[in-house]
C-alpha positions in Angstrom: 125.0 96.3 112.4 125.3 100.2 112.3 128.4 102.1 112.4 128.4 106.2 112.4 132.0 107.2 111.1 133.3 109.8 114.0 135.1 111.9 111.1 134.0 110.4 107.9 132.6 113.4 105.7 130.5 113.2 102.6 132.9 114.3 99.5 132.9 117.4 98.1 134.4 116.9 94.8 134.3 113.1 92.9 132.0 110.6 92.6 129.8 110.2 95.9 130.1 106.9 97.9 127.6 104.8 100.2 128.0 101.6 101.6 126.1 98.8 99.8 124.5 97.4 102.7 123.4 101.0 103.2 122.0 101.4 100.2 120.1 98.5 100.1 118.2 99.9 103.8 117.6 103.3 102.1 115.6 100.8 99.4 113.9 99.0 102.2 113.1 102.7 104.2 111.8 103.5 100.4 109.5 100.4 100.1 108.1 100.8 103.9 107.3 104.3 103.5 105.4 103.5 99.5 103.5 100.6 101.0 102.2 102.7 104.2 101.1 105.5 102.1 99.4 102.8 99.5 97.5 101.0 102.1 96.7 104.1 104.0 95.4 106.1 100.7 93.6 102.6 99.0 92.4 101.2 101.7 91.9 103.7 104.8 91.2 106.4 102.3 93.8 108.5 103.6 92.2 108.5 107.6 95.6 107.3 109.0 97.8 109.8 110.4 101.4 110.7 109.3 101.1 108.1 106.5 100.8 110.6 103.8 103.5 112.6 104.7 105.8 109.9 105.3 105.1 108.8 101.8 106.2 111.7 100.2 109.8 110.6 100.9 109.9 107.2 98.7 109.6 108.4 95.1 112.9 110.8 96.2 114.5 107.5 97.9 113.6 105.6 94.7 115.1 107.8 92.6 118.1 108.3 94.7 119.2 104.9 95.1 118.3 104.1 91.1 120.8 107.6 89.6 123.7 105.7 92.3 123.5 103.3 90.5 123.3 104.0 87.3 126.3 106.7 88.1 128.2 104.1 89.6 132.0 104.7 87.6 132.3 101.8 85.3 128.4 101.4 85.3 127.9 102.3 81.7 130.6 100.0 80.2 129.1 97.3 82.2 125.7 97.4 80.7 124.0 98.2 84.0 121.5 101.1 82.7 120.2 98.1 79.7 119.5 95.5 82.7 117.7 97.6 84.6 115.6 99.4 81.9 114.8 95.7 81.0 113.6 94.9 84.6 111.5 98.0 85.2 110.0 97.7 81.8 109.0 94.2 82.1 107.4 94.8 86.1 106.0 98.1 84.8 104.3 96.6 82.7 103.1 93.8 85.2 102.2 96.8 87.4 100.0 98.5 85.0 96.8 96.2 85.4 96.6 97.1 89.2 97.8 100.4 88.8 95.2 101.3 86.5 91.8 99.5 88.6 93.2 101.1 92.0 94.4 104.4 90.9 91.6 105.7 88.5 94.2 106.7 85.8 93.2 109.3 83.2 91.6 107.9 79.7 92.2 104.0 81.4 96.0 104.8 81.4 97.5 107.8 82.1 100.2 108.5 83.4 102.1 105.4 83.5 103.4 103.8 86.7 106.4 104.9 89.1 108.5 102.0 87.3 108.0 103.7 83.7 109.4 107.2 85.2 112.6 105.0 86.6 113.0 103.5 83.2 113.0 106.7 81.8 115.3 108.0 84.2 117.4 105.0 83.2 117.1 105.6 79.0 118.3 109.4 79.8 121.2 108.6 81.6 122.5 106.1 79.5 121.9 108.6 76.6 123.8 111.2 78.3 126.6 109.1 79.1 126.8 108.6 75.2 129.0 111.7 75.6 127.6 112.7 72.2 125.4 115.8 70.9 123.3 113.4 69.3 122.9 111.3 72.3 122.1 114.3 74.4 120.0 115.9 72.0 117.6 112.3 72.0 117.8 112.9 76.0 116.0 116.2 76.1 113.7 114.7 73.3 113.0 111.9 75.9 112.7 114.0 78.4 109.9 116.7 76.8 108.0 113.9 75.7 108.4 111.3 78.3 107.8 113.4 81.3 104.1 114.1 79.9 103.6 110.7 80.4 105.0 109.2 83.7 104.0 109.4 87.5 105.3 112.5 88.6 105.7 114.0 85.3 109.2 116.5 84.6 109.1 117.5 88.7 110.3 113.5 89.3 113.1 113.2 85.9 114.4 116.5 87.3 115.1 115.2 90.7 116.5 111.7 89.3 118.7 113.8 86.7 119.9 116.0 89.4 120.4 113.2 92.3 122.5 111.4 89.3 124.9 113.9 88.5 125.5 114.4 92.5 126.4 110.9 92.3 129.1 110.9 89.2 130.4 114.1 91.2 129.3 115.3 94.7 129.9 119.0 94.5 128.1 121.5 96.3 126.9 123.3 93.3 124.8 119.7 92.2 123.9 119.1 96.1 122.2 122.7 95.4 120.4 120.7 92.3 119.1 118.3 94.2 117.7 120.4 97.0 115.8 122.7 94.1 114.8 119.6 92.1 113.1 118.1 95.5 111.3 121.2 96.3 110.6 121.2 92.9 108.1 118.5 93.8 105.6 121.1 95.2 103.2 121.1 92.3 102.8 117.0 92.3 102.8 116.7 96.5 101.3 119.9 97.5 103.7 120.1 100.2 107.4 120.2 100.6 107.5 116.7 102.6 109.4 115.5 99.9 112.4 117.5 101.4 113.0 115.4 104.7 114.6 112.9 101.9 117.7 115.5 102.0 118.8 115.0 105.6 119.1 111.2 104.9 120.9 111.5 101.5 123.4 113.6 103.3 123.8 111.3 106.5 124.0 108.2 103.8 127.7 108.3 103.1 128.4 108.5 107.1 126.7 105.3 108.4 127.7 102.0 107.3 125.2 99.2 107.2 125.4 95.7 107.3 122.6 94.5 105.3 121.8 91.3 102.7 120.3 92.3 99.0 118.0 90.3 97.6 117.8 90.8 93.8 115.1 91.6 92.3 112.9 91.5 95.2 111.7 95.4 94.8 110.6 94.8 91.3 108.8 92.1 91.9 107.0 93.8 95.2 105.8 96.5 93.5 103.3 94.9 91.4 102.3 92.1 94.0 101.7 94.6 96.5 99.5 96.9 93.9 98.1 93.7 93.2 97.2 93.2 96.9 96.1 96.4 97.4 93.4 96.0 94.4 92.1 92.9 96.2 91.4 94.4 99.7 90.6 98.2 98.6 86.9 99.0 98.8 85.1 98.4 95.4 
């Protein structure tokens, strides 16, 4: 069920809110979009129409959904950033066998998977919420370093740092993050399709969805469907 609020407004000060059940669909919107442009660039190569372009709006969608929740108030006390980096480590590394024999990584490896840029998304946010110099000191180290080595290198963290700290407080001046951050994605896409993620993020607060989670089910689809992928993709 779908409700449009006739005068509900996204905040402009405080932490951001959306609907559970409307998080969950942007996750689902995310995974549609990921597997169209997979199947379309692994097994069509690329002759599909629209598919490409459409798929430039998971990885933002992804990232979105994964800085709510780790900027979720209470989040940090409740151990929710160490359960997730334990679940993206653990399918991320599932993923990496598939990953590698469809996607002709660099020196049999590089970069690492879309799940390894999320867990590091996840380590720097729970460093920064240390609240410490030390802490955020270790962030930027993780940062430098990391983003050499994940899918969608420093463009992605940037956008996942930004759409987090538009979470923990929706200002306009972070919004203004965000929107630079996306079209920050330029050099990795080649295109600014990676924008069309904005509209959504700022209709998300203003439509409430009714719709069931089921845990764990997104880790466990992205290496099953790489997996899937490997098996019908042309050798």
């Amino acid at each position: 069920m779908i409700r449009i609020s006739e005068n509900g407004t996204a905040k402009t000060a405080g932490p951001l809110h959306i609907d559970n059940g409307t998080l969950e669909a942007l996750k689902w919107l995310a995974l549609v979009l990921m597997t169209g442009d997979h199947v379309n660039k692994y097994v069509f190569a690329e002759t599909l129409p629209g598919l490409f372009e459409l798929g430039r709006l998971a990885m933002p969608l992804f990232m979105f959904v994964l800085a709510y929740n780790l900027a979720r108030p209470g989040a940090f006390q409740a151990g929710v950033h160490r359960r997730m980096a334990v679940r993206l480590a653990t399918f991320g590394t599932l993923a990496t066998l598939p990953y590698i024999a469809i996607t002709g990584v660099l020196g049999g490896w590089w970069p690492l998977n879309m799940l390894f840029t999320m867990l590091l998304l996840t380590v720097m946010c729970w460093l920064i919420d240390h609240g410490t110099r030390l802490h955020s000191l270790l962030a930027v180290v993780a940062f430098s370093l990391g983003g050499s080595l994940v899918e969608y290198w420093w463009p992605g963290l940037l956008l996942g740092l930004a759409c987090w700290g538009y979470c923990k407080q929706a200002s306009r001046f972070r919004l203004t993050l965000v929107i630079v951050a996306t079209a920050a994605l330029w050099p990795v896409n080649h295109n600014y399709w990676a924008m069309a993620f904005l509209p959504i993020l700022l209709v998300a607060p203003r439509v409430h969805l009714t719709w069931l989670r089921y845990r764990n089910l997104f880790y466990l689809y992205y290496p099953a469907h790489l997996a899937a992928l490997w098996a019908f993709a042309d050798p």
